[in-house]
C-alpha positions, 0 to 999 in steps of 0.5 A: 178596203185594202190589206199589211203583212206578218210573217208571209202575209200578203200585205196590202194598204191604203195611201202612198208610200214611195217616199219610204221605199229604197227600191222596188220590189221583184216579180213576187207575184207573177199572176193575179192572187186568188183567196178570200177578204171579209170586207164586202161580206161582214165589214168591220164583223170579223173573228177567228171563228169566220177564217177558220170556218171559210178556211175549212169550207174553201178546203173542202169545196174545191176553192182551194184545189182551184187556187184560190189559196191567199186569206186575208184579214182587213180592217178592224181586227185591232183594237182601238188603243195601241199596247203599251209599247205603242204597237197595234195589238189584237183584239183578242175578243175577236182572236182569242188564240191570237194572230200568230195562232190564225196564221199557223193554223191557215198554213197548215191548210194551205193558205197564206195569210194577210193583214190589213193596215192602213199607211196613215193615221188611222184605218179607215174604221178608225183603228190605229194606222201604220204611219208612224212605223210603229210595231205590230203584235202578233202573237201572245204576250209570251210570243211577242215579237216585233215583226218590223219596224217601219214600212220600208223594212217591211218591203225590202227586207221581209224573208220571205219577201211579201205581196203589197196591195195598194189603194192610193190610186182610189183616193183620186179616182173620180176627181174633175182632173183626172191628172193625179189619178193617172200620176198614182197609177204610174208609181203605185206598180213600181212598188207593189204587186196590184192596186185598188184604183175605184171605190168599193163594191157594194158590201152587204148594206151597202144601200145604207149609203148608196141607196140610188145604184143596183149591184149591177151598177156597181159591178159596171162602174168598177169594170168601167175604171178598169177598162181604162187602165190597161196600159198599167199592166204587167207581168208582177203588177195587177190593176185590181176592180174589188171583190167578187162579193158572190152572195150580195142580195142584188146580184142574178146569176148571170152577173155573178158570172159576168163579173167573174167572166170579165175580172178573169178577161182582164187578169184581175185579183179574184178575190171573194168576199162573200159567206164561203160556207153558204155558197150554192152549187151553181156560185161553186161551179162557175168560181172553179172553172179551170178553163176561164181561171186559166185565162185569169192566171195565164203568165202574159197577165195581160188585160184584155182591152176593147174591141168595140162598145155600144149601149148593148154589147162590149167586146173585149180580146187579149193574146195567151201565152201559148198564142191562143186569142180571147174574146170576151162578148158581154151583154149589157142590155135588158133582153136576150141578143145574138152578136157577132164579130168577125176575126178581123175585128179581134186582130185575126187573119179574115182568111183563117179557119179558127177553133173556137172554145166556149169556156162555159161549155167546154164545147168546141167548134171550128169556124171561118170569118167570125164568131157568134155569140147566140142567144146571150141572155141580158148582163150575161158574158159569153167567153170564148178561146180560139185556137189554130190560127197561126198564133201570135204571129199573125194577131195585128193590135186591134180595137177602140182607141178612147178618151180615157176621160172623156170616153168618147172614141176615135172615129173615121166615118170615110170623111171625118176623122172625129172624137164621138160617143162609142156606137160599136161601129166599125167606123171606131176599130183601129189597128195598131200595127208593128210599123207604128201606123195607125189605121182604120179597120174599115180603111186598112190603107189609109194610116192617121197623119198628122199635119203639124202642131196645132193642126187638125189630124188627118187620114191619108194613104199609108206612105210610110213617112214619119208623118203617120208613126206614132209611139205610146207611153205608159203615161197615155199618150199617143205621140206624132214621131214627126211633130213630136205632139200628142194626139188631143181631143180638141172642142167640139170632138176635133181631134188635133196634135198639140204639145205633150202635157202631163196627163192632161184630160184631153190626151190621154188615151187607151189603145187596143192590147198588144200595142208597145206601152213605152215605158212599161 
């Protein structure tokens, strides 16, 4: 589900609205909102009793003190038939003090509210929807009072201004054509603060309708929109993957951890949907470790992107603001496993000595060449901060350059240049570099050329001619500065130029973190 704002709520809905707004909004929100949302954990069973008992637990068992500090309410807090006035009223079965009540009480602990709302006719529960701008009640009747008047004002005039979270892009997320998929992502951040872009996590009975996918799948699948997605990102604007559902019967440990180690990797929402006051000693300890929700809210708010992916292991990494480098290694697979990546794989100079942080432990060591990943059990994450290498100056864009539909990656086996299915070989790790080049990891020398329109893409010793520079756009495509077509996955994996088209399957792209997003 997604979440409308009152007073200084964070607001958030469910279809698109760029028709109504007169401009975007500025940075409100320069980090990824951390707080609490009830849907994966009660659905449509929520009331005044459950925000004020999770408010109170998430005060009083660090959550709080950690900074998740936003709650919010989603759909089916309303009743069913509008006031008299047309307006959307609570129910006030359900919120016997009323809206205006909750929300006081929330600030006087420390938290900012949210609501939800949906854009259209109706919510998805069937409640009354925002479409027709009607006024929402909020307090008692002797409180009433009209807290805007249609959508537009809500977003340009609300004082304080309010975080607006969206789920259009949802809607078209597992389309055959991708096309209006990528088309809502590129305008749902130029009016809001983040956007839900894939379908719910598995909710609390969720097997009632999905009965064929594990909590783990469902966690993968999600994780696996996001990866796509990175060039979206920036500081103010937030691609969101769904709820840390904590407590779902179908999750291990180790993938609860997963999912928080991953979504703080990539900058996401961390937003908990889960019975806050039930939560274990274990769940509390890893939802509160400040050195990975340090890289969750560092300011850069990058998402971290791929390095390499294989059956087993994804490798993911991302510059920090003060230059440190991230490297996120998840098992995928059912057995404990060891991996290791060298600096030059993750963009770092091969000759460096690096401090490398385990954010699990906290224990720091110093290495040359490479970092291991030791004994990292199945679905669990190894997380680590590495430190002292020179900064940021010296980090070289690096990873997997992919077929955001197709996922298969780009790939020089020293021969031929092809579009395959990801293996994690090395032969599938590019670097991207200031020049505009574009070259193998494993031939540092030879730079991707194109040959013209139409032709076959080739790889061929750097010259430095506009043959072998290329720009990429925010709407994925990698274009030929010389040629001016876009890189395409032709049939059969050959890559070739082609003329640019509009978010076309073929062409569009993700390219490793770091890389110049035109139009971002």
């Amino acid at each position: 589900m997604a979440i409308l704002g009152l007073l200084s709520l964070l607001v958030a809905a469910s279809s698109a609205l760029s028709a109504l707004l007169s401009k975007p909004p500025s940075v409100l929100q320069p980090t990824p909102p951390m707080g609490y949302n009830n849907w994966a954990h009660v659905m449509c069973g929520l009331n005044e009793s459950l925000f004020v008992e999770t408010a109170q637990a998430m005060a009083r068992n660090g959550l709080l003190a950690a900074g998740y500090n936003r709650i919010n309410l989603d759909d089916c807090w309303s009743n069913f038939d509008r006031a008299s006035n047309g307006s959307m009223a609570w129910n006030a079965e359900k919120f016997p003090r009323g809206l205006s009540w909750l929300t006081n009480y929330l600030n006087s602990l420390g938290f900012i509210a949210g609501i939800y709302t949906d854009a259209g006719i109706l919510s998805c529960g069937g409640f009354p929807g925002a479409y027709d701008g009607c006024n929402m009640r909020t307090g008692t009747e002797a409180e009433y009072k009209a807290v805007y008047g249609r959508w537009h004002d809500v977003l340009s005039e609300q004082n304080p201004p309010m975080v607006f979270s969206e789920s259009a892009p949802a809607y078209f997320a597992e389309a055959a054509n991708l096309t209006d998929w990528y088309s809502v992502m590129g305008w749902v951040r130029e009016y809001g603060q983040l956007a839900r872009h894939s379908r719910d996590s598995l909710v609390w009975n969720s097997t009632l309708y999905w009965p064929d996918i594990t909590g783990w799948d469902s966690i993968m699948f999600n994780y696996g929109q996001e990866v796509r997605l990175a060039r979206y990102q920036k500081p103010g604007y937030f691609n969101d993957p769904y709820f840390l559902n904590v407590d779902h019967f179908d999750y291990t440990l180790n993938e609860k951890k997963s999912q928080f180690a991953l979504w703080s990797s990539l900058s996401a929402p961390l937003i908990l949907s889960t019975s806050v006051p039930r939560l274990t000693p274990d769940e509390l300890a890893y939802l509160t470790n400040k050195d990975i929700i340090a890289i969750n809210q560092d300011i850069l708010a990058l998402q971290a992107t791929l390095v390499s992916q294989s059956d087993t292991w994804d490798v993911l990494t991302k510059s920090l603001a003060n230059g440190d480098r991230l490297l996120t290694i998840l098992n995928r697979g059912n057995f404990t496993g060891s991996h290791i990546v060298s600096f030059d794989q993750i963009g770092l100079p091969t000759a460096s000595k690096v401090s490398v942080k385990d954010l699990w432990t906290g224990e720091t060591i110093s290495v040359k060449h490479a970092v291991l990943a030791k004994s990292i059990e199945s679905h669990a994450t190894a997380i680590f901060r590495l430190s002292g290498f020179g900064g940021a100056k010296v980090v070289i864009a690096t990873g997997k350059i992919f077929n955001t539909y197709s996922l298969n990656t780009l790939t020089f086996s020293g021969k031929n240049l092809h579009w395959s299915t990801s293996t994690g070989d090395v032969s599938q790790v590019w670097q991207a570099k200031g020049d505009g080049t574009v070259r193998n990891l494993a031939y540092p020398a030879q730079c991707l050329t194109s040959t013209g329109l139409g032709k076959q893409v080739g790889i061929k010793g750097c010259s430095g001619c506009s043959a072998q520079k290329w720009g990429y756009y925010i709407s994925g495509n990698l274009m030929s500065k010389s040629s001016r077509g876009c890189l395409t996955e032709a049939a059969s994996g050959v890559v070739t130029v082609s003329g640019c088209l509009y978010e076309d399957n073929t062409q569009v792209v993700a390219l490793p973190g770091g890389v110049e997003v035109i139009g971002n």
